[in-house]
C-alpha positions, -999 to 999 in steps of 0.1 A, spaced: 0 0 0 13 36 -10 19 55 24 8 91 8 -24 80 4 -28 64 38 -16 97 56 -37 110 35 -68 93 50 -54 98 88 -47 136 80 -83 140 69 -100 114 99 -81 142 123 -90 175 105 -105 201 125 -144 191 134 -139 154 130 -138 143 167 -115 111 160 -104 96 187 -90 63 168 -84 51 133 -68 19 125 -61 3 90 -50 -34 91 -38 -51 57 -28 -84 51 -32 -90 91 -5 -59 97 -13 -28 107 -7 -3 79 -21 28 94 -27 41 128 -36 75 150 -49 87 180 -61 117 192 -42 141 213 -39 121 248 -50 87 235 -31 54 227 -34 20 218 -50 15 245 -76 34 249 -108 24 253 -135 32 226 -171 24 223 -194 6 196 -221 17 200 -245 -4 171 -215 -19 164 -222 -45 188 -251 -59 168 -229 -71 143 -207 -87 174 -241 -101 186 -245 -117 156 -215 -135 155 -222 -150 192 -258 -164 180 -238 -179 148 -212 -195 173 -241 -207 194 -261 -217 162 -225 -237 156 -224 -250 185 -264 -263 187 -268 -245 215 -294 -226 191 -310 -250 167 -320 -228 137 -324 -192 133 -356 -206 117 -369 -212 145 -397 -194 170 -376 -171 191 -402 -177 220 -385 -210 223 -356 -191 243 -375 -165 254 -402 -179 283 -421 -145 285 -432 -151 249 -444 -184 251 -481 -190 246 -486 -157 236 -490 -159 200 -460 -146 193 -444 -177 176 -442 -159 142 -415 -143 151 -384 -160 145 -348 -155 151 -341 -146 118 -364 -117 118 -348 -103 148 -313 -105 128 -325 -88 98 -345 -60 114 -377 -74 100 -395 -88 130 -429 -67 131 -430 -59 164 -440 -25 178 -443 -9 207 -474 4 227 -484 37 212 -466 69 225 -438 46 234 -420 47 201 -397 82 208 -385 68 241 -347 62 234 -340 20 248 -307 34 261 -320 63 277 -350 46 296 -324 27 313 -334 3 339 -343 -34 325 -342 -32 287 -349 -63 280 -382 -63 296 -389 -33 275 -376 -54 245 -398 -78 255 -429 -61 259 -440 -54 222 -466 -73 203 -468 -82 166 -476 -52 146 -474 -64 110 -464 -98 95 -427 -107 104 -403 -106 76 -423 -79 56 -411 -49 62 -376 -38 74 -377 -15 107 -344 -8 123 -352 -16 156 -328 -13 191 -350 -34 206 -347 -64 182 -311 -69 190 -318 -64 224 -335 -97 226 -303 -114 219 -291 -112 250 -323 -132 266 -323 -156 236 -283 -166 238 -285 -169 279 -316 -193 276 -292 -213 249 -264 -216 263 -269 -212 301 -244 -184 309 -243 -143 302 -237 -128 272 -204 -113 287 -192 -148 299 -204 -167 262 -186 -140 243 -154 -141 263 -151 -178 261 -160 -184 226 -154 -150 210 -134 -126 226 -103 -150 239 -103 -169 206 -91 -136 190 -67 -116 216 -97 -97 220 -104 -74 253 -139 -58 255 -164 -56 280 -203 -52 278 -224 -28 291 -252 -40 303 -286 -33 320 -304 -31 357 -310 -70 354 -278 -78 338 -284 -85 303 -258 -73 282 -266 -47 260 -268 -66 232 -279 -33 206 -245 -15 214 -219 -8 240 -191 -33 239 -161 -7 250 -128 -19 235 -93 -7 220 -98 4 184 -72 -21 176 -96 -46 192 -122 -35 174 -99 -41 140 -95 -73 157 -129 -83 150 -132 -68 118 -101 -88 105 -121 -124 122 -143 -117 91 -121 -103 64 -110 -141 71 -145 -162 68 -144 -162 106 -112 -181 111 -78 -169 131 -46 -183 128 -58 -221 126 -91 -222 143 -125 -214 127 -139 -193 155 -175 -183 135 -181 -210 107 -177 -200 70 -211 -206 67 -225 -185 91 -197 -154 79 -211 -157 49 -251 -160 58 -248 -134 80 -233 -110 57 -258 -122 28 -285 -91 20 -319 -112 22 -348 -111 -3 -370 -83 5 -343 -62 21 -314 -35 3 -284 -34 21 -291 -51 57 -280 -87 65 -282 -103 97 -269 -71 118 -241 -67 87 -243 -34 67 -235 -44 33 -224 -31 1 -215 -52 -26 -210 -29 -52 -176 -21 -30 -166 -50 -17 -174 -42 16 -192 -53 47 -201 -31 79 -208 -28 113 -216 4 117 -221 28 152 -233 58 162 -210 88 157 -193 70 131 -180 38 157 -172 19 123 -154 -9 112 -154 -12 70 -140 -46 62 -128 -60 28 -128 -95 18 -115 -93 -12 -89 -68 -5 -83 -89 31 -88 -52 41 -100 -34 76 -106 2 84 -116 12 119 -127 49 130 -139 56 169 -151 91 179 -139 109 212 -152 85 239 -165 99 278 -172 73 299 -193 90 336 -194 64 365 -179 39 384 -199 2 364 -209 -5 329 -244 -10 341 -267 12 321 -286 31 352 -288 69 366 -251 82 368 -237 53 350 -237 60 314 -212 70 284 -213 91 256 -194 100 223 -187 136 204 -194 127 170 -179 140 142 -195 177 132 -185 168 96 -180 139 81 -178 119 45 -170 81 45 -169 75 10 -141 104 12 -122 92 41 -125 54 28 -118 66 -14 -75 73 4 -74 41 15 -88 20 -14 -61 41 -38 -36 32 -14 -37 -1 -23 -11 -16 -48 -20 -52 -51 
């Protein structure tokens, strides 16, 4: 890769109004392009905000690898007791993943922000009913992914946190930690804090069809199913932004909390914004919360066009 191109994309990530605190660009497994912010390093922590979906994912395709989870075809009341007998067994995993599961919320409830209303979120998540057929009509919806977090405890009989260290985060020389609400259920829509090299870390898991160095830590056939735009929807997967006219799959977070990968290219771009965390836990109540200062401009396409020219081969 041409190194006047890649300072090119780290000058413009830290221009004035940007708010970067992290960008890392890994190649070929190696780390080809790297800054912080004034203050920060390595290892500082960043947040994901909905980039933690597309973690989430990968956990209910390692426990759908596993059996823990039998299909994603399957009634997600089977794993989550409130629901059962309560006619909600239309709704299935998959329609969770791809943002298409119908449910809505009681009326004047919709612009109450999940992360904001604190306290058990699940039990929020939980308390919707079936507003239009599942798998009709793509709603981007917190509170779909927050279900993840009851549905992979019921399988697999430990916390998110625990599942995700053992089977996930280890596998990978990954260190991240989940926020998570009043009752303990991870907060499986966002909030995974972690390095920005970590973060790469994860993106580079499936530049590689989900294997590292010689273990196939998410199945090749789940990487690829879960980064596989369904019938009936554009450019949403199972918690996987994708665009295919560039090669490029996405998890993408709030305040541009990205991480772009490549297949092809066996390219990853990360980018954090300026991270705050207030408070002593990572439990999502009163004076325990973080935030981000997003960028006050910003153009991906832009910041992504220096990289892709940087590369040679």
């Amino acid at each position: 890769m041409r190194k006047t191109e890649i300072n090119s994309a780290l000058d413009y990530a830290f221009s004035q109004r940007k708010n970067t605190q992290g960008v890392v660009i890994v190649r070929h497994g190696v780390i080809v392009g790297e800054r912080y912010a004034p203050g920060i390093s390595e290892a500082s922590l960043a947040t994901s905000w909905s980039t933690g979906k597309s973690i989430a994912s990968a956990l209910i395709g390692i426990a759908v690898d596993q059996q823990a989870i039998s299909s994603i075809d399957e009634p997600a009341a089977n794993y989550l007791p409130q629901w059962q007998e309560t006619g909600r067994d239309s709704v299935t995993i998959r329609a969770l993943l791809e943002m298409r599961s119908g449910l809505v919320k009681e009326e004047g409830r919709d612009s109450i922000s999940i992360y904001a209303a604190g306290g058990d979120q699940l039990a929020l998540s939980l308390d919707r009913q079936i507003g239009e057929p599942p798998r009709t009509k793509w709603v981007y919806r917190n509170e779909d992914s927050m279900l993840f977090a009851g549905i992979l405890e019921e399988a697999t009989g430990v916390s998110v946190g625990e599942y995700a260290e053992r089977h996930l985060f280890s596998k990978i020389g990954m260190t991240a930690k989940w926020w998570t609400d009043t009752a303990g259920n991870a907060l499986t829509y966002c909030c995974v804090d972690a390095t920005t090299r970590d973060f790469a870390r994860f993106g580079l898991l499936f530049a590689r069809d989900g294997k590292w160095e010689n273990e196939q830590v998410v199945s090749k056939s789940w990487v690829k199913e879960s980064t596989t735009v369904p019938e009936g929807n554009t450019y949403y997967a199972l918690q996987w932004w994708i665009f295919a006219e560039w090669g490029a799959i996405a998890a993408f977070g709030y305040h541009i909390n990205n991480i772009w990968v490549y297949p092809e290219l066996d390219l990853v771009v990360v980018r954090n914004s300026l991270y705050t965390r207030v408070g002593d836990r990572r439990v999502r109540t009163g004076n325990n919360y973080h935030y981000t200062t997003g960028p006050e401009e910003w153009n991906s396409d832009r910041f992504l066009s220096y990289i892709l020219q940087a590369v040679t081969d």
